[in-house]
C-alpha positions as CSV (number, residue, x, y, z in Angstrom):
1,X,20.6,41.5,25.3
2,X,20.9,42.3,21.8
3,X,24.3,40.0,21.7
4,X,22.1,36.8,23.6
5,X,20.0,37.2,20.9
6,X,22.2,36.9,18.1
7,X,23.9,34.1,19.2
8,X,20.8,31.6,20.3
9,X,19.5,32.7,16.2
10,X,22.7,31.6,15.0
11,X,22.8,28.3,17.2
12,X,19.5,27.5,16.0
13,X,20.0,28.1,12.4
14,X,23.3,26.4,12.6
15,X,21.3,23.5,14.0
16,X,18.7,23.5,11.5
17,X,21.4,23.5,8.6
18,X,23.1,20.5,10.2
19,X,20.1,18.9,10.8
20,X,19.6,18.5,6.5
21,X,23.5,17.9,6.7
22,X,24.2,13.7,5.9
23,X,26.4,12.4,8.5
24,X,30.2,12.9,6.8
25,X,30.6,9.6,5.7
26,X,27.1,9.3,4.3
27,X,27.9,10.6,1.1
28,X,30.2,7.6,0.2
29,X,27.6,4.9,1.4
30,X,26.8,3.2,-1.8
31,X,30.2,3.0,-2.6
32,X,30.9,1.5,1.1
33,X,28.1,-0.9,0.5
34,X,28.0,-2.1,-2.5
35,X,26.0,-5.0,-2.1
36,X,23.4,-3.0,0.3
37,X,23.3,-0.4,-2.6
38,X,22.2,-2.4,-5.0
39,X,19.6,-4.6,-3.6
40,X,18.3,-1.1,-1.9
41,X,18.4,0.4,-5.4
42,X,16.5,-2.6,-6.2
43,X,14.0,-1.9,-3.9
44,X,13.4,1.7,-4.9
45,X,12.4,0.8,-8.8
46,X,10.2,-1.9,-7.5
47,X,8.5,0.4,-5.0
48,X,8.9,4.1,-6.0
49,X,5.9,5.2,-4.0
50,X,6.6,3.4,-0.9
51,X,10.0,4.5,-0.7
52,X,9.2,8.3,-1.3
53,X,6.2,7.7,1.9
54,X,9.1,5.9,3.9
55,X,11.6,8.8,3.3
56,X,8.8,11.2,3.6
57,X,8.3,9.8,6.8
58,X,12.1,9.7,7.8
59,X,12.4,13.5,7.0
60,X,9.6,14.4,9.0
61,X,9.8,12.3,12.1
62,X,13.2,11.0,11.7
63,X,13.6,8.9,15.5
64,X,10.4,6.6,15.2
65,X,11.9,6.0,11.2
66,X,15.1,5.0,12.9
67,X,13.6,3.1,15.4
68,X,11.8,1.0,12.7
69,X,15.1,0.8,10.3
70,X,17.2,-0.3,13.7
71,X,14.2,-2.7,14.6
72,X,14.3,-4.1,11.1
73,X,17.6,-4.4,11.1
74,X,18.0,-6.1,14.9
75,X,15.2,-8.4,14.4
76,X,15.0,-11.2,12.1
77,X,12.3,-13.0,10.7
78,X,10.3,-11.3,13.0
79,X,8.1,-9.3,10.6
80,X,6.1,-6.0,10.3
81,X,3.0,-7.9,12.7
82,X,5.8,-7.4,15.3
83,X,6.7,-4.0,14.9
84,X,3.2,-3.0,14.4
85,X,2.4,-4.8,18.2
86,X,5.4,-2.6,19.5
87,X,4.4,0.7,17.7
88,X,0.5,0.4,17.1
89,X,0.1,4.1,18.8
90,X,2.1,5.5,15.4
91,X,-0.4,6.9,12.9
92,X,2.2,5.3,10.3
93,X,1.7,1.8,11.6
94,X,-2.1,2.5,10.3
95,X,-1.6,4.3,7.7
96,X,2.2,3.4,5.9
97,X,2.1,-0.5,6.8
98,X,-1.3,-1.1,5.5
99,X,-0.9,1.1,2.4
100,X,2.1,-0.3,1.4
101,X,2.8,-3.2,3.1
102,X,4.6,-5.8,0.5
103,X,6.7,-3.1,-0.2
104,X,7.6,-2.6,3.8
105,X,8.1,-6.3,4.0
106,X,10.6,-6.5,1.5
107,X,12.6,-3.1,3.5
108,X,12.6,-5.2,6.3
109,X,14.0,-8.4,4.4
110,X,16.8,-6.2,2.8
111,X,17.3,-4.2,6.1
112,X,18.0,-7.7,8.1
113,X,20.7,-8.8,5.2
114,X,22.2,-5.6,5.5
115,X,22.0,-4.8,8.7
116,X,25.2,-2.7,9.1
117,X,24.1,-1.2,6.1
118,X,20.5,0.1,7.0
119,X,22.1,1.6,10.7
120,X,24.3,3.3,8.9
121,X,21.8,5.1,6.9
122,X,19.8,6.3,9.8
123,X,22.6,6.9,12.2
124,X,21.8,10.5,12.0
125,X,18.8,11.5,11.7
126,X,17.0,12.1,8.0
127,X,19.7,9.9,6.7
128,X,17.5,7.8,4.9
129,X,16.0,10.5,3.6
130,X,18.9,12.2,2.3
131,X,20.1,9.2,0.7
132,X,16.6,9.0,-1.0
133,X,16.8,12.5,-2.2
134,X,20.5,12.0,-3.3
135,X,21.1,9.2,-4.6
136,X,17.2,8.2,-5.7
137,X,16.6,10.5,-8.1
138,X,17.3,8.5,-11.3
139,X,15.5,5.3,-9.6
140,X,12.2,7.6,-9.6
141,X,9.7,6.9,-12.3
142,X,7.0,9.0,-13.2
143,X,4.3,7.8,-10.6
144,X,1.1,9.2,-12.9
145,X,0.5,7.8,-16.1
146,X,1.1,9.9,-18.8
147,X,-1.6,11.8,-20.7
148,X,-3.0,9.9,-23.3
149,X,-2.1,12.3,-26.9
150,X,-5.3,13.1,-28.5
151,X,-5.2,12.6,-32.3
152,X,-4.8,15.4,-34.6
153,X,-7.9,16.6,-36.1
154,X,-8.2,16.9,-39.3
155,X,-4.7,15.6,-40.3
């Protein structure tokens, strides 16, 4: 019993670890796609919030995040108005769309001229996300205003 055990908590926790995991060739995306890369790296300094909600949102319910990057990606011209008529039961559609909308629009735009690009980043799930936490991290400015410095008293 003791042995059953052991080896369904080491399946799981082996699952869970390669569940963070990128898929193997994820690593060398922005290299792979240079093009993709840069219009994506683009994207992330013109919308820094947006992108941290959208790989939030991969992280945490990674199949309806593919479903959206593969829809974006499949469906020209077509438009968020379309997705949101497909997947109005998601709390996102509410919430993420309407929030940040101009910055979803232009994610869709870069995810239909890079199509083979945008799969690949959610071909396993959390990949957006993990390419967001990797490669993202210098495209992340400071999203509160600094603290106005008081002036010195008596100086």
């Amino acid at each position: 019993m003791r042995a059953i055990l052991l080896s369904a908590l080491l399946a799981s926790s082996s699952w869970a670890w390669a569940a963070e995991q990128p898929a193997p060739d994820l690593g060398s995306w922005p290299s792979r796609h240079a093009a993709a890369a840069q219009s994506f790296e683009a994207w992330l300094r013109a919308y820094p919030l947006a992108a941290r909600r959208l790989f939030a949102w991969d992280h945490g319910h990674p199949l309806r995040a593919q479903s959206f990057v593969e829809w974006a990606a499949g469906h020209p011209n077509e438009g968020l108005d379309a997705f949101a008529a497909e997947h109005g039961e998601w709390p996102v559609v509410q919430t993420l769309f309407s929030r940040h909308r101009p910055a979803l629009e232009a994610f869709v735009v870069w995810a239909e001229a890079h199509p083979d690009a945008a799969r690949e980043l959610v071909a396993k799930p959390r990949g957006l996300a993990w390419i967001g936490n990797h490669y993202a991290d210098d495209w992340k400015p400071e999203l509160e205003p600094a603290a106005p410095s008081s002036p010195v008293q008596g100086g």
